[in-house]
C-alpha positions as CSV (number, residue, x, y, z in Angstrom):
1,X,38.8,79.6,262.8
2,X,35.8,79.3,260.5
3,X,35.3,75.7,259.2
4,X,31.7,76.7,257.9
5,X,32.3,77.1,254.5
6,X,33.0,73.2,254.5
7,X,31.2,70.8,253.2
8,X,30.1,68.8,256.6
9,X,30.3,65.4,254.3
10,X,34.0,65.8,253.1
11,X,36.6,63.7,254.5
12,X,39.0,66.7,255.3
13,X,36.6,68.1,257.1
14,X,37.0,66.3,260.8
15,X,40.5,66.2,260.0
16,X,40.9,69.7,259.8
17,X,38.7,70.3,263.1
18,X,40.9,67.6,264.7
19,X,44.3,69.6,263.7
20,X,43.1,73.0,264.9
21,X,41.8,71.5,268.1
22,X,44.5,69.4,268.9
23,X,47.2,72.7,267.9
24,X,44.3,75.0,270.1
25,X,43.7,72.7,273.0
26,X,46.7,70.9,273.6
27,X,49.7,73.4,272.6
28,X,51.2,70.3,270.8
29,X,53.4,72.5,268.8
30,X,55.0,72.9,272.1
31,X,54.0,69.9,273.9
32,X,57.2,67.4,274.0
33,X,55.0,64.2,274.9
34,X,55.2,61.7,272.6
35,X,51.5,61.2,272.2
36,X,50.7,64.7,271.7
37,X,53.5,64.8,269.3
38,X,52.4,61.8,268.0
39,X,48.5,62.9,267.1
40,X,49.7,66.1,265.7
41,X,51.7,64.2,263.1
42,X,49.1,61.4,262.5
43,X,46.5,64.2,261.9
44,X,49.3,66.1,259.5
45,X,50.1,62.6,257.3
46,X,46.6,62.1,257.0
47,X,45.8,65.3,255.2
48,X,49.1,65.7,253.2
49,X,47.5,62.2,251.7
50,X,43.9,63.7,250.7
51,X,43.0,65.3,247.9
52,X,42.3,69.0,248.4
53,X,39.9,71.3,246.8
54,X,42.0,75.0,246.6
55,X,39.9,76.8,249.5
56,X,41.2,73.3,251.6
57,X,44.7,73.5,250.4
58,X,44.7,77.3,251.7
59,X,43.5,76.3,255.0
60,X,45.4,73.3,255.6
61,X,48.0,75.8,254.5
62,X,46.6,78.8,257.2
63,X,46.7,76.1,260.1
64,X,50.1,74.9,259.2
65,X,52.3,78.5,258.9
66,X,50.3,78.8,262.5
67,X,51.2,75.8,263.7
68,X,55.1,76.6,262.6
69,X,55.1,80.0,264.3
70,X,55.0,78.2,267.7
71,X,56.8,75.1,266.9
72,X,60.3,74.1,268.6
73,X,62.5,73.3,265.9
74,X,62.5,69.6,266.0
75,X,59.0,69.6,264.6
76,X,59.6,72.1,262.3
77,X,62.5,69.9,261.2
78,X,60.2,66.9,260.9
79,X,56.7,68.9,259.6
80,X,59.8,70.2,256.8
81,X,60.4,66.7,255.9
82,X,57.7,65.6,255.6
83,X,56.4,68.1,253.5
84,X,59.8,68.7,251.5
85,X,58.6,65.8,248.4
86,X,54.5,66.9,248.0
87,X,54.3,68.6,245.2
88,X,50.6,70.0,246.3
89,X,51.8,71.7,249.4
90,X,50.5,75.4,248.9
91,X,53.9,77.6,247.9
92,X,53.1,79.8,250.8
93,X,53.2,76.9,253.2
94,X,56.9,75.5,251.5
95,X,57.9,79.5,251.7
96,X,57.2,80.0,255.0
97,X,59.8,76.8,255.5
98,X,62.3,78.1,252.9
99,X,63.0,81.2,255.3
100,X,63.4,79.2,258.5
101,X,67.5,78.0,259.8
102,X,68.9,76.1,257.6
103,X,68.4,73.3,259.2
104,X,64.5,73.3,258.8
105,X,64.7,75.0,255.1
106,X,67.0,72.3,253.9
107,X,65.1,69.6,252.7
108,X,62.4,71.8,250.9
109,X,65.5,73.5,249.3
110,X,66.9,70.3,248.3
111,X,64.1,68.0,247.5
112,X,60.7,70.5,247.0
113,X,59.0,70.2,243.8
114,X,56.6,73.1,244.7
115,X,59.8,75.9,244.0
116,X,60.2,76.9,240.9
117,X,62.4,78.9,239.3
118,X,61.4,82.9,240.1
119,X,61.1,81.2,243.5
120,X,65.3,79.6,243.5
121,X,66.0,83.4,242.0
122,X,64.7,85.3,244.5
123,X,65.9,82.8,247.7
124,X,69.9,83.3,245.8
125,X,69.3,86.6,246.0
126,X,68.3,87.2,249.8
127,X,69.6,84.2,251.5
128,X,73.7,83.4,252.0
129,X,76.2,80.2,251.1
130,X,74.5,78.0,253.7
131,X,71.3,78.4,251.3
132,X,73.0,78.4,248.4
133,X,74.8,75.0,248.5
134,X,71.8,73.3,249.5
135,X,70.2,74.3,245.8
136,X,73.4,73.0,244.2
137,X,72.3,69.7,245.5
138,X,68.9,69.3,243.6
139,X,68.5,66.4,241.4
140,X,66.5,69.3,238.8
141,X,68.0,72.3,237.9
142,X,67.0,75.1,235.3
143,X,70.4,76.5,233.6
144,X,69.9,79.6,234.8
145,X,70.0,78.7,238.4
146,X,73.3,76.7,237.9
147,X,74.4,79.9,236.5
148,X,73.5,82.1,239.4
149,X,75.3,80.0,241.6
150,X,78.0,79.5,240.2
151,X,78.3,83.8,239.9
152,X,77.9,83.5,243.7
153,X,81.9,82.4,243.7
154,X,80.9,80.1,246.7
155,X,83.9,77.7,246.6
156,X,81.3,75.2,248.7
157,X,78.5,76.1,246.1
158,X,80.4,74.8,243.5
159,X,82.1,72.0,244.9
160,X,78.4,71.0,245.7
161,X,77.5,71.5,242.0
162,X,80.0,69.7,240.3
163,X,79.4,67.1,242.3
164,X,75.5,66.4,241.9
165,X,76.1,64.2,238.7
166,X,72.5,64.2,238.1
167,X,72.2,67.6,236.5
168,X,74.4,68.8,233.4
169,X,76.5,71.4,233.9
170,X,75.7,74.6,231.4
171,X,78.4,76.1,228.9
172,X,78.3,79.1,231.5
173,X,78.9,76.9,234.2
174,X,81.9,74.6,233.2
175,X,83.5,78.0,232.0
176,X,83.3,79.6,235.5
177,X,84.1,76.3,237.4
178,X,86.8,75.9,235.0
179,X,88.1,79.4,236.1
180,X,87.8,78.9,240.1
181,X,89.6,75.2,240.0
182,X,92.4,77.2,238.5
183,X,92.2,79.0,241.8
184,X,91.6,76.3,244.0
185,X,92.8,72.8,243.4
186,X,89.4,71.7,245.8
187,X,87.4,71.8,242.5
188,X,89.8,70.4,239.6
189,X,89.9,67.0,240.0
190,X,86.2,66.2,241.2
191,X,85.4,68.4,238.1
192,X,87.6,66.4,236.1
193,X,85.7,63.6,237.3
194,X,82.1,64.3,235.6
195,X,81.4,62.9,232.1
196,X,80.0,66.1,230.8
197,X,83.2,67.2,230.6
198,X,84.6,68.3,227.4
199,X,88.2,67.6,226.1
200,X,89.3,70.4,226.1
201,X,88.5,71.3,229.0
202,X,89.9,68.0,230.3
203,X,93.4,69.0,228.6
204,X,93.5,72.5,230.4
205,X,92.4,71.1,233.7
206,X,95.1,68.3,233.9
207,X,97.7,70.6,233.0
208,X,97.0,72.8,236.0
209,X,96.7,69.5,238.2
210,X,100.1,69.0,236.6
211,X,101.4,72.3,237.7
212,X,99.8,72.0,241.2
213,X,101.5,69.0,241.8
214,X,104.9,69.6,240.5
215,X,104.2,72.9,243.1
216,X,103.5,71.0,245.8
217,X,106.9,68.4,245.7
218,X,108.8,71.6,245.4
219,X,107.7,73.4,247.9
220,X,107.5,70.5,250.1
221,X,110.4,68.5,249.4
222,X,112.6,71.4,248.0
223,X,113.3,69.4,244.6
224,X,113.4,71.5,241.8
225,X,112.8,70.5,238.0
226,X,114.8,67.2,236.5
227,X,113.2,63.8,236.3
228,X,110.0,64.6,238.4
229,X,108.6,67.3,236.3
230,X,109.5,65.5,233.6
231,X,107.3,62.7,235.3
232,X,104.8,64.9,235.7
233,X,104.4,66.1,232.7
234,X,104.5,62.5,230.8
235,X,101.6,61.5,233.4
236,X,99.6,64.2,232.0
237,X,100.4,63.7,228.2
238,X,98.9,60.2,229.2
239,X,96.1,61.3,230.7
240,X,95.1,63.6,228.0
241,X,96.0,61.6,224.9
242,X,95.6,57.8,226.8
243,X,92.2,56.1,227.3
244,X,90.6,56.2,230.2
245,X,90.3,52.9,232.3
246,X,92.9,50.5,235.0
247,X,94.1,48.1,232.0
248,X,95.9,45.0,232.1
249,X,99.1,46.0,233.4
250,X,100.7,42.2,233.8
251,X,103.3,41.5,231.7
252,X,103.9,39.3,228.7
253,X,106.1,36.0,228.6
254,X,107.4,38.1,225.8
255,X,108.3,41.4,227.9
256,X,109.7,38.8,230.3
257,X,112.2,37.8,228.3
258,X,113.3,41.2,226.9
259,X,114.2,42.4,230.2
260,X,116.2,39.2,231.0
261,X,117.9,39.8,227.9
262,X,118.9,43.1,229.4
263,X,120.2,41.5,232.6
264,X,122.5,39.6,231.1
265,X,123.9,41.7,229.0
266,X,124.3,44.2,232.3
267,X,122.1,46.9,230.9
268,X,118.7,46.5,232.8
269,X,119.5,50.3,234.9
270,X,117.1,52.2,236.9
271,X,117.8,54.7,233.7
272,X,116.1,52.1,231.0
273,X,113.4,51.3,233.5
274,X,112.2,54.8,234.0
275,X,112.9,55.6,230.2
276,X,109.8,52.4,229.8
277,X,107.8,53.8,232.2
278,X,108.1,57.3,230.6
279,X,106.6,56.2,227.7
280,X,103.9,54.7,229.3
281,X,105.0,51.2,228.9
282,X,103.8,49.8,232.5
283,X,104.0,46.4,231.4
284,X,107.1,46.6,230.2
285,X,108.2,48.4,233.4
286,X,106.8,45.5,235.7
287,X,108.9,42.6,233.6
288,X,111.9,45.1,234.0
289,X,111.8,46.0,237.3
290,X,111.0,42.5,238.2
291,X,113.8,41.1,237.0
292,X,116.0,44.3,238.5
293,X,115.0,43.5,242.0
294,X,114.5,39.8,241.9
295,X,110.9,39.9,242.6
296,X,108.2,38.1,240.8
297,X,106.3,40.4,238.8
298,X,103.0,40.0,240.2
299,X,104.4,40.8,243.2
300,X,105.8,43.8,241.8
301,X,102.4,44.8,240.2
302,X,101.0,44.4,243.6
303,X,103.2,46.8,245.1
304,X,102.7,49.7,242.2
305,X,98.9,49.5,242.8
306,X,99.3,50.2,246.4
307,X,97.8,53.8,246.6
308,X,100.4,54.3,250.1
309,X,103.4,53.8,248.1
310,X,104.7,51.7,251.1
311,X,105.9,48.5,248.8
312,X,107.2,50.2,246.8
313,X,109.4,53.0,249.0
314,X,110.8,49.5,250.3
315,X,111.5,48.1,247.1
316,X,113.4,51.5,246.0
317,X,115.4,51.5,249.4
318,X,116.3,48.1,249.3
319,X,117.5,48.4,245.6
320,X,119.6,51.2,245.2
321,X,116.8,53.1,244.0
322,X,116.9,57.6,244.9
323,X,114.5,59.6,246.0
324,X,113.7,61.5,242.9
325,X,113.5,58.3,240.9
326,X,111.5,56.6,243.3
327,X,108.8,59.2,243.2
328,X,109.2,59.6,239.1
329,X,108.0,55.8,239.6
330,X,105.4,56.3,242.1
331,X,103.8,59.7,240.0
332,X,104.2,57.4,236.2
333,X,102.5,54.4,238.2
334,X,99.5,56.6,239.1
335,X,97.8,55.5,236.2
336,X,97.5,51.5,236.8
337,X,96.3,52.6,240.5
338,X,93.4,54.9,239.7
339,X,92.1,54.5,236.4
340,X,93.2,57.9,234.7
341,X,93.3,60.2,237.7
342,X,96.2,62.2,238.7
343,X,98.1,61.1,242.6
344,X,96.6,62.2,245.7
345,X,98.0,65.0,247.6
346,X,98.0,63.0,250.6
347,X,99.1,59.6,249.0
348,X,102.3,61.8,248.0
349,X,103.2,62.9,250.9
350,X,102.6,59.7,252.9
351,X,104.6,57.6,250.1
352,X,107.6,60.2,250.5
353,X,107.5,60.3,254.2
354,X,107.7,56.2,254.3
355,X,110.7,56.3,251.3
356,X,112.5,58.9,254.0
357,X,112.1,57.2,257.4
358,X,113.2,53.6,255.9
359,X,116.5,53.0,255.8
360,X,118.3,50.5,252.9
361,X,119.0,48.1,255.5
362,X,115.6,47.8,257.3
363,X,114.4,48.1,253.5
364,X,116.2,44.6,252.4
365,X,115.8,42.9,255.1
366,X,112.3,43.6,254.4
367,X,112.9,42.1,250.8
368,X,115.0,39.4,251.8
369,X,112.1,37.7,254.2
370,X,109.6,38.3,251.3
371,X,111.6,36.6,248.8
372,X,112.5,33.8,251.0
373,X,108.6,33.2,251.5
């Protein structure tokens, strides 16, 4: 290597005589021992902290692809890192790392400020899904590169783009993510969670999380229609129309009383407490149901916000309460438990599986030992 053209009083100067002799001498791109290892990267942080002239940039630049072409890939994992936040690392040098595994190209994909925009094009273009969901994660994002990879129809790729909150999703973008979580349900409700979100959008997204769950109870449960589609569908008139946020959900002195009133005139029916709940009355529901069952209302406003559904399964056993109506209650609930989003999947399933495998007896005994505490 010719170091001539140097100027012999420049700081970069040894350190670049010290690199190429410790990569010549040494083979430390191969060596595994620590200290070898260990000058190599010394010598490497040293330089990345100097200010270059463009003839030293180029070198530093020359040594460094060498140095890659013979390095195992732990280093070039590490030499990648460390390299991945510079933004005066030559673009040849941060290339050369781009089109390495994955492994070593994915913290210059995700963090490097040396890439710019021709350069993201032409890497979506030639490189696959591994590559492509890595982009999706940086923190700065031209439009049109949120635009080429959404085209891509990666379900990962967009899944990782919708949820990197620190960009804003594109016109383009939210129109073709809209489309795919129409197609898979993966994408609809983190996409429903971003702010840059607009309403309308919101309204046709929780309608097909509507759908999607009214699918899934049916198929899995083999319950067709009546009072759980209709709960469905009022949870998602709420959620389009309703605020956003958990609410105060305990009940007035005032509600209290109405649904004693109720009791003693025998009309307080798992009919009229569902009928509350249907119109989005949750505070209302809690007083009623409280004085249904017996149980003090914060105790049954505890049980509503469990996400499980366990407490409240037991409480519907023990109580004379069905199946369908017990998950109407659990599904119109959904909104004090997670601020405006629709039920889990999984916290359905686990909630319907505890309402089957208790039975009324197990249920109040249950409810006898927790209202005799």
């Amino acid at each position: 290597m010719d170091l001539s053209f140097l100027d012999k009083t420049s700081n970069v100067t040894p350190l670049l005589v010290r690199l190429y002799d410790s990569q010549k001498l040494h083979g430390l791109a191969k060596d595994e021992k620590p200290m070898a290892r260990g000058e190599l990267v010394s010598a490497i942080s040293e330089l990345l902290d100097m200010e270059l002239s463009p003839r030293e940039s180029e070198l530093v630049a020359d040594v460094m692809i060498g140095l890659l072409s013979q390095a195992e890939m732990d280093l070039r994992q590490a030499l990648a890192a460390r390299l991945a936040s510079h933004d005066k690392v030559p673009l040849r040098l941060v290339l050369q790392l781009v089109h390495d595994d994955i492994e070593v190209a994915t913290p210059v994909l995700r963090h490097s400020p040396v890439l710019g925009d021709l350069d993201l094009v032409y890497i979506i273009k030639s490189k696959g899904p591994a590559f492509w969901q890595v982009i999706a994660t940086r923190e700065k994002m031209s439009q049109h590169i949120m635009n080429l990879l959404v085209d891509t129809g990666d379900i990962d790729t967009a899944l990782a783009l919708i949820e990197n909150q620190k960009v804003k999703l594109s016109e383009h973008a939210l129109a073709t993510l809209s489309d795919m979580s129409q197609k898979s349900d993966v994408l609809a409700l983190p996409l429903l969670r971003r702010e840059d979100i607009p309403p309308a959008l919101v309204r046709s997204l929780y309608r097909f999380v509507g759908e999607e769950v009214k699918a899934f109870i049916q198929e899995r449960y083999k319950i067709h229609g009546g009072s759980i589609a209709d709960a469905v569908d009022e949870v998602v008139l709420e959620l389009v129309d309703a605020a956003e946020g958990n609410g105060e959900f305990s009940p007035t002195q005032a509600m209290i009383k109405a649904a004693e009133r109720y009791k003693e005139k025998g009309l307080l029916s798992i009919k009229l407490i569902l009928g509350t709940l249907r119109r989005g009355q949750i505070q209302s529901f809690v007083a009623q149901f409280s004085r249904y069952s017996g149980l003090p209302d914060t105790t049954v406003l505890e049980i509503i916000m469990q996400p499980s559904g366990q407490g409240l399964a037991v409480a519907c056993r023990a109580f004379n309460v069905g199946r369908e109506d017990f998950i109407s209650i659990y599904l119109l609930t959904n909104r004090a438990r997670s601020r405006g989003g629709m039920a889990d999947m999984k916290d359905i399933t686990r909630a319907i599986n505890y309402y089957n495998r208790i039975t009324p007896e197990v249920a109040r005994d249950i409810m006898g030992n927790s209202l005799d505490g």
